[in-house]
GUPAFI-291103 format. One record per residue (C-alpha): residue number from 1; residue in one letter; x, y, z. Coordinates in Angstrom, 1 decimal. Each point is the difference from the previous one (the first is absolute). Example, Ala and Ser with C-alpha at 12.3 -4.5 7.8 and 13.67 -1.06 7.14 Angstrom:
2
+-----+-----+--------+--------+--------+
:   n : res :      x :      y :      z :
+-----+-----+--------+--------+--------+
:   1 :   a :   12.3 :   -4.5 :    7.8 :
:   2 :   s :    1.4 :    3.4 :   -0.7 :
+-----+-----+--------+--------+--------+
! end
This chain:
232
+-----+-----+--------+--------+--------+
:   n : res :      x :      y :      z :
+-----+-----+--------+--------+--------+
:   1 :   x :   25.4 :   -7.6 :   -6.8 :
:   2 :   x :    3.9 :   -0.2 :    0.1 :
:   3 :   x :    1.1 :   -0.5 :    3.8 :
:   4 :   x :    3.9 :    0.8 :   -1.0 :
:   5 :   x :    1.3 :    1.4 :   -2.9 :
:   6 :   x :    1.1 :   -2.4 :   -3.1 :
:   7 :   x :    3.2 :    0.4 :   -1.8 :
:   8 :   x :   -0.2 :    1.8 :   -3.2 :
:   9 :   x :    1.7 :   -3.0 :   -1.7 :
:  10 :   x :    0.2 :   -3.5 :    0.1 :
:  11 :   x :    3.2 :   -1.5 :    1.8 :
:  12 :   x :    2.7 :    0.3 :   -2.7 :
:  13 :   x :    2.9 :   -2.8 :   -0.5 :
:  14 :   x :    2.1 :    2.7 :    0.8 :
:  15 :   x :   -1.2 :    0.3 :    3.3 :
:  16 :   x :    0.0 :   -3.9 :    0.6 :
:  17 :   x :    3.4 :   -0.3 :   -0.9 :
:  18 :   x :    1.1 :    2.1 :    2.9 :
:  19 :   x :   -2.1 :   -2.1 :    2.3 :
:  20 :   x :    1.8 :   -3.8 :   -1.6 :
:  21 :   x :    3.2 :    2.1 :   -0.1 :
:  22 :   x :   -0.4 :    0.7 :    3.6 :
:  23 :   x :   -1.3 :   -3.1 :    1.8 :
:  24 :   x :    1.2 :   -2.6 :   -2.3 :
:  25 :   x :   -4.0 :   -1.2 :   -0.9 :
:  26 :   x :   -0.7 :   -2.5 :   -2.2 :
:  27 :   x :   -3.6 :    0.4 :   -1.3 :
:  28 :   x :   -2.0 :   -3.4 :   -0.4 :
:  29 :   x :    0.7 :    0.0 :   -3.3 :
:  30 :   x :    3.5 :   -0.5 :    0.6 :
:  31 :   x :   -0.3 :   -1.9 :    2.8 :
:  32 :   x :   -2.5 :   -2.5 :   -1.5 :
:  33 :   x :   -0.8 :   -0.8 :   -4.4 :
:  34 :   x :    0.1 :    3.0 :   -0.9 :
:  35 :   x :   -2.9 :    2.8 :   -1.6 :
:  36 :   x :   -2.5 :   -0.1 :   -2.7 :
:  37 :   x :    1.5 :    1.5 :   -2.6 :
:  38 :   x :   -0.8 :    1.7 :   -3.6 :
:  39 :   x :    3.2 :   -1.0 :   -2.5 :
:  40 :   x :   -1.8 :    1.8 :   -3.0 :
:  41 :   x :   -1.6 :   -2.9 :   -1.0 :
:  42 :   x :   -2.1 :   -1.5 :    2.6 :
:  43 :   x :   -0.1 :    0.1 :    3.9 :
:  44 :   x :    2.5 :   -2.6 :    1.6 :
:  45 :   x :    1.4 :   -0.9 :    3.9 :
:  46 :   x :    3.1 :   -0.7 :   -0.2 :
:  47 :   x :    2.7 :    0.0 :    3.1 :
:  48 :   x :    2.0 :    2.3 :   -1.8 :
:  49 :   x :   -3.2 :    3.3 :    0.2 :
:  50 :   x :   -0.3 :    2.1 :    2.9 :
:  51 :   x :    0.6 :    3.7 :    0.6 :
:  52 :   x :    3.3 :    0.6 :   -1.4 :
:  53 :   x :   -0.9 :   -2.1 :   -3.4 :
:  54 :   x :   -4.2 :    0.4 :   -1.2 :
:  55 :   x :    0.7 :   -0.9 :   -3.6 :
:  56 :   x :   -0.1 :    3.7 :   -1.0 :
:  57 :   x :    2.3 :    3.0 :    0.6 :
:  58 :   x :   -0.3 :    1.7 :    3.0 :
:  59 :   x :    1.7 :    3.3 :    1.7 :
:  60 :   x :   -0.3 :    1.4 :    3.2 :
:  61 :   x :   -2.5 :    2.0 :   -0.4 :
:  62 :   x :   -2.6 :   -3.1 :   -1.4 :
:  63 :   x :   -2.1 :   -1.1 :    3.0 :
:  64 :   x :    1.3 :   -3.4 :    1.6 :
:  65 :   x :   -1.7 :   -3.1 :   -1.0 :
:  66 :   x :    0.7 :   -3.9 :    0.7 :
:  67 :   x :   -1.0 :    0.8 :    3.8 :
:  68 :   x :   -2.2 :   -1.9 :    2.1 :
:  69 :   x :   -2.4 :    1.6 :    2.8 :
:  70 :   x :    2.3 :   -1.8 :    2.4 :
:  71 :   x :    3.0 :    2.1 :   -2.2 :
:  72 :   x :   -2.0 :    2.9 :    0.7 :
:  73 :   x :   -0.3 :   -0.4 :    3.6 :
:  74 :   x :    4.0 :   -0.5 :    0.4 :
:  75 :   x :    0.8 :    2.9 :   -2.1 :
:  76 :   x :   -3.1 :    2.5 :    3.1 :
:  77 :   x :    2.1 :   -1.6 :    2.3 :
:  78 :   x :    3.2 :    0.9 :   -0.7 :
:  79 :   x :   -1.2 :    3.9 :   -1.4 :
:  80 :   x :   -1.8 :    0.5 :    3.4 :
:  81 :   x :    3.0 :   -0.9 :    2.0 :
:  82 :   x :    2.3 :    1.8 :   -2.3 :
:  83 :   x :   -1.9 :    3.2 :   -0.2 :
:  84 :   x :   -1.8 :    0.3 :    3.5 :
:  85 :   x :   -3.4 :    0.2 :   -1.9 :
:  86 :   x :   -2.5 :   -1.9 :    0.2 :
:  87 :   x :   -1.2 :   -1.5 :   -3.8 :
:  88 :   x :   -2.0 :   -2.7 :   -1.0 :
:  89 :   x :   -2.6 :   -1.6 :   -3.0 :
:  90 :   x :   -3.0 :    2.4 :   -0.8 :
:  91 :   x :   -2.8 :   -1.6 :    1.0 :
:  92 :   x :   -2.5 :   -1.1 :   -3.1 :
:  93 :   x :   -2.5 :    2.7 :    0.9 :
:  94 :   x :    2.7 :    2.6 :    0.2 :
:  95 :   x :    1.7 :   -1.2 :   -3.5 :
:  96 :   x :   -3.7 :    0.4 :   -1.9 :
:  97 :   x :   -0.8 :    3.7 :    1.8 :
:  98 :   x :    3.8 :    0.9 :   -1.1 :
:  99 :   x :   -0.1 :   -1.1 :   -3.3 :
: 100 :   x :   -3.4 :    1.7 :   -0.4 :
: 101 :   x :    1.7 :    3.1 :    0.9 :
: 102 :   x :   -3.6 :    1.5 :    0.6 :
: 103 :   x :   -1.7 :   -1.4 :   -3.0 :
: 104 :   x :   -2.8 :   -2.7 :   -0.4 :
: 105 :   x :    0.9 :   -0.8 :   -3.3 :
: 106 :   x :    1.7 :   -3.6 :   -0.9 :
: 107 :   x :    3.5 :    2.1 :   -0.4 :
: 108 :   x :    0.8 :    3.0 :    1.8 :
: 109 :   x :   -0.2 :    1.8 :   -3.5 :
: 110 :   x :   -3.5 :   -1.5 :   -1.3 :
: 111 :   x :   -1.7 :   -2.7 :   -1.4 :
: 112 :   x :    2.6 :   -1.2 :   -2.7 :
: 113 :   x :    3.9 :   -0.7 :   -0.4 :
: 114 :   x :    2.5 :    0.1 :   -2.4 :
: 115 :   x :    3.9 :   -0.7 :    0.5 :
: 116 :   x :    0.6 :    3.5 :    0.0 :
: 117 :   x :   -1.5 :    0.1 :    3.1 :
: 118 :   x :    1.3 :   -3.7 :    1.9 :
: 119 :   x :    2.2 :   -2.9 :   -1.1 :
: 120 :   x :   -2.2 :   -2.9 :   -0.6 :
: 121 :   x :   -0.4 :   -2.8 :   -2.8 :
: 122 :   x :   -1.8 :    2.5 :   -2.8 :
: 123 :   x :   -0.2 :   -2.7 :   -2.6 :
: 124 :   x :   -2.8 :   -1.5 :    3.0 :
: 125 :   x :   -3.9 :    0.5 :   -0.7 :
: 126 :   x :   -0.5 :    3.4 :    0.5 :
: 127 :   x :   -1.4 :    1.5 :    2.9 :
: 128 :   x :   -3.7 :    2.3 :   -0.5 :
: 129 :   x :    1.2 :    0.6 :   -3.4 :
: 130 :   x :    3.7 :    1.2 :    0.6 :
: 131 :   x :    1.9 :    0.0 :   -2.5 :
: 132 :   x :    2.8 :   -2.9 :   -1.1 :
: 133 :   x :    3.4 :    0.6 :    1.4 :
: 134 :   x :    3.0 :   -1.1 :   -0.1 :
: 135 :   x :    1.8 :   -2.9 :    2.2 :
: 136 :   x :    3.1 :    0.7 :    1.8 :
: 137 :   x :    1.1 :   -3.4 :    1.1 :
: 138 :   x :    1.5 :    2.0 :    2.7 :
: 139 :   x :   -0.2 :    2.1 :    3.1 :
: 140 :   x :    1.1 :    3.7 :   -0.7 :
: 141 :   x :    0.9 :    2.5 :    2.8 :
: 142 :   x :   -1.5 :    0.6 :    3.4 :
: 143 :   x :   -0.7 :    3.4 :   -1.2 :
: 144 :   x :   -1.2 :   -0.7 :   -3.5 :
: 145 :   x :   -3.1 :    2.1 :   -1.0 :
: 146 :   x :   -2.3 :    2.5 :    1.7 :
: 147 :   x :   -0.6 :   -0.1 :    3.7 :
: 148 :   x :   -3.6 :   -0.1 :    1.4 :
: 149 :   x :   -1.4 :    3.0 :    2.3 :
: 150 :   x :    1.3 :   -1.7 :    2.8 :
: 151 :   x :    3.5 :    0.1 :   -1.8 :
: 152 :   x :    0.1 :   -3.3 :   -0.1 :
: 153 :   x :    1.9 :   -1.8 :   -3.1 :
: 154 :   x :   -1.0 :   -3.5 :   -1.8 :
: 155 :   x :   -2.8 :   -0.4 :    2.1 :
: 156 :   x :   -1.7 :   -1.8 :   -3.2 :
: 157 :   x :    2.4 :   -2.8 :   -1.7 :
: 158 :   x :    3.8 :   -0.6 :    0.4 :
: 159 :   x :    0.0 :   -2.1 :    2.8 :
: 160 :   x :   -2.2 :   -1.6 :    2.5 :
: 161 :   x :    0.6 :    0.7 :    3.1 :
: 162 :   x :   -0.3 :   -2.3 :    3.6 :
: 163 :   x :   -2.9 :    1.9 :    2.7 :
: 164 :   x :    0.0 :   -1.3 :    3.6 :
: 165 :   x :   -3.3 :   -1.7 :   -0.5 :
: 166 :   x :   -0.5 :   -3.7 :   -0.5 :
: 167 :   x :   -2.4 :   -1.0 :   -2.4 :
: 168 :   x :   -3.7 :    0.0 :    0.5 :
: 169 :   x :   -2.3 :   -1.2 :   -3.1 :
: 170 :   x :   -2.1 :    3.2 :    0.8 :
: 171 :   x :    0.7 :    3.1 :    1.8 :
: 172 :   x :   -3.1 :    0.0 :    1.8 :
: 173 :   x :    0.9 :    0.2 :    4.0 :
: 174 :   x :    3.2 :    1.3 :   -0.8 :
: 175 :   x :    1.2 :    2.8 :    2.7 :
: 176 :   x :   -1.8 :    3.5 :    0.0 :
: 177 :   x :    3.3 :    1.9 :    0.8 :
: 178 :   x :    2.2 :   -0.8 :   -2.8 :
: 179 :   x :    1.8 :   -2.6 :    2.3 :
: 180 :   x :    1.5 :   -3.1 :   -2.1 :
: 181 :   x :   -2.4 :   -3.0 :    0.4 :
: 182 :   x :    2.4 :   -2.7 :    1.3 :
: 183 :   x :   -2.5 :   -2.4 :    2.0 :
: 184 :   x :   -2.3 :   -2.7 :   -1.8 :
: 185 :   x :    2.1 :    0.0 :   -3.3 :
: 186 :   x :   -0.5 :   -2.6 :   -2.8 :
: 187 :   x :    2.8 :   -1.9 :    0.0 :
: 188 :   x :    3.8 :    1.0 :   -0.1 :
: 189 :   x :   -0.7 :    3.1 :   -2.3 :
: 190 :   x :    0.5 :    3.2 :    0.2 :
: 191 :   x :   -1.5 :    3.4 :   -2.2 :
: 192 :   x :    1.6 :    1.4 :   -3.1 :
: 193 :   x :   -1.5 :    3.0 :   -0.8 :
: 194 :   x :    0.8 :    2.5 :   -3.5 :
: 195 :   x :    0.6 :   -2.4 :   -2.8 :
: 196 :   x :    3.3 :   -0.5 :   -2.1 :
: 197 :   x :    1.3 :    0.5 :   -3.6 :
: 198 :   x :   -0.6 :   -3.2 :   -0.8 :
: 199 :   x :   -3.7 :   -0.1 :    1.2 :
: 200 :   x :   -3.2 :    1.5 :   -2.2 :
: 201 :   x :   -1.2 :    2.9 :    0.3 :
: 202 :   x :   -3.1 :   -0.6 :    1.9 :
: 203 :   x :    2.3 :   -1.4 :    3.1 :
: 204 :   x :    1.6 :    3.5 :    0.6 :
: 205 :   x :   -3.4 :    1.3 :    0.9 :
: 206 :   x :    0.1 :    1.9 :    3.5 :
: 207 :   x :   -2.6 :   -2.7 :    1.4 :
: 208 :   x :    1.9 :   -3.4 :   -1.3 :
: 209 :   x :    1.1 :   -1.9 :    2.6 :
: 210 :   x :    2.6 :   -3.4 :   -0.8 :
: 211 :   x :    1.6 :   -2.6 :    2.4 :
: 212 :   x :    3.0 :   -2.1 :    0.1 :
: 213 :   x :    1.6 :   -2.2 :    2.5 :
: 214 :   x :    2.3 :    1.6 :    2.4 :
: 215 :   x :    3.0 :   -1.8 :   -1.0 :
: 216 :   x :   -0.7 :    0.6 :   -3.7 :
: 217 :   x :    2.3 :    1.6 :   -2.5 :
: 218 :   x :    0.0 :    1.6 :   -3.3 :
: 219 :   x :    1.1 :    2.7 :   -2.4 :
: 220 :   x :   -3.1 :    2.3 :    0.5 :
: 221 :   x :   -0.2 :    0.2 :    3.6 :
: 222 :   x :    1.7 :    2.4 :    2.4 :
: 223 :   x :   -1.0 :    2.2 :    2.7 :
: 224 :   x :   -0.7 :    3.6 :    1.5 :
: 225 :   x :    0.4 :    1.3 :    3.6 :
: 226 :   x :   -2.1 :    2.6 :    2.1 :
: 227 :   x :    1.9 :    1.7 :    2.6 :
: 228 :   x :   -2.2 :    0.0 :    4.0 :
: 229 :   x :    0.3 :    3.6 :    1.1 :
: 230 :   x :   -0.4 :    1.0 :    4.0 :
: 231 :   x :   -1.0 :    3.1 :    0.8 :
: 232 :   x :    0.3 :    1.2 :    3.6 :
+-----+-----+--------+--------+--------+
! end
């Protein structure tokens, strides 16, 4: 069960921009060889990719990619301390039961996908018989497409997003609360959960979990907060 309530969208570049514009940050991309990158031909790192430049065109309202986990991290910081809230990484219990959005199904909609429904690779095997699709090459908006009951947009595709949790090969022992999973993790890695649009179909299922090193960057991963509420 969700223990704080998730944003409706993923973080945009809009949004990140105010927090470089306002504390100077240089993401690791910038401050190290750059992002993985897709230049419309094939998926390069190159000092010259991070946030501001992905190889594709971006506007404010696109979710923010190029970042790191450790990017992430900066940019709670600097949003809790500006805002007097308290946000953070969903956890990768609380990132499945959102995108669910009550369902059991592999997407919050049923048991196939098209890109109607979710930016992903649609020229990818298909998914339980879903139809071919089309292939973007691209993010699209933060609040492209329908929402899910939770109201809830790109849940499926778009981008991956950074959870709290480190990586664990199987989620067996994992906490019973929805609390991140932080102790015991396999190596440097932490969780992606939601799949991208340049990922197959079958990797935006509501169960599919992914991994990548902390420090990693590229131009399908970005990130989504939840926001702690107190009550008296």
């Amino acid at each position: 069960m969700l223990r704080c309530p998730p944003g409706r969208y993923a973080i945009s570049k809009g949004e990140f921009t105010a927090f470089v514009r306002a504390k100077g940050y240089q993401t690791e991309a910038e401050r190290g060889d750059g992002c993985n990158a897709w230049n419309g031909k094939e998926w390069k790192k190159d000092a010259a990719y991070n946030w501001r430049n992905v190889g594709f065109a971006q506007a404010d309202n696109h979710p923010v990619v190029c970042v790191s986990w450790n990017d992430a991290q900066a940019y709670i910081g600097w949003l809790n301390q500006t805002s007097g809230q308290t946000y953070r990484l969903l956890s990768e219990a609380e990132r499945e039961y959102a995108t669910r959005g009550g369902s059991q199904s592999a997407f919050w909609w049923g048991d196939t996908i098209s890109t109607a429904q979710a930016n992903y690779d649609g020229a990818r095997p298909s998914y339980n018989g879903s139809p071919e699709g089309e292939y973007r090459e691209a993010t699209v908006p933060v609040n492209s497409f329908s929402p899910n009951p939770f109201g809830l947009y790109n849940v499926h595709g778009n981008v991956w997003e950074w959870v709290e949790d480190c990586w664990h090969n199987s989620y067996s022992g994992a906490p019973t609360d929805g609390s991140a999973w932080t102790t015991g993790c396999s190596g440097n890695y932490r969780v992606l959960r939601g799949g991208s649009w340049d990922f197959d179909p079958a990797s935006l299922r509501s169960a599919y979990r992914n991994w990548y090193a902390r420090d990693i960057r590229h131009g399908f991963i970005g990130l989504r907060l939840a926001r702690t509420l107190f009550t008296p």
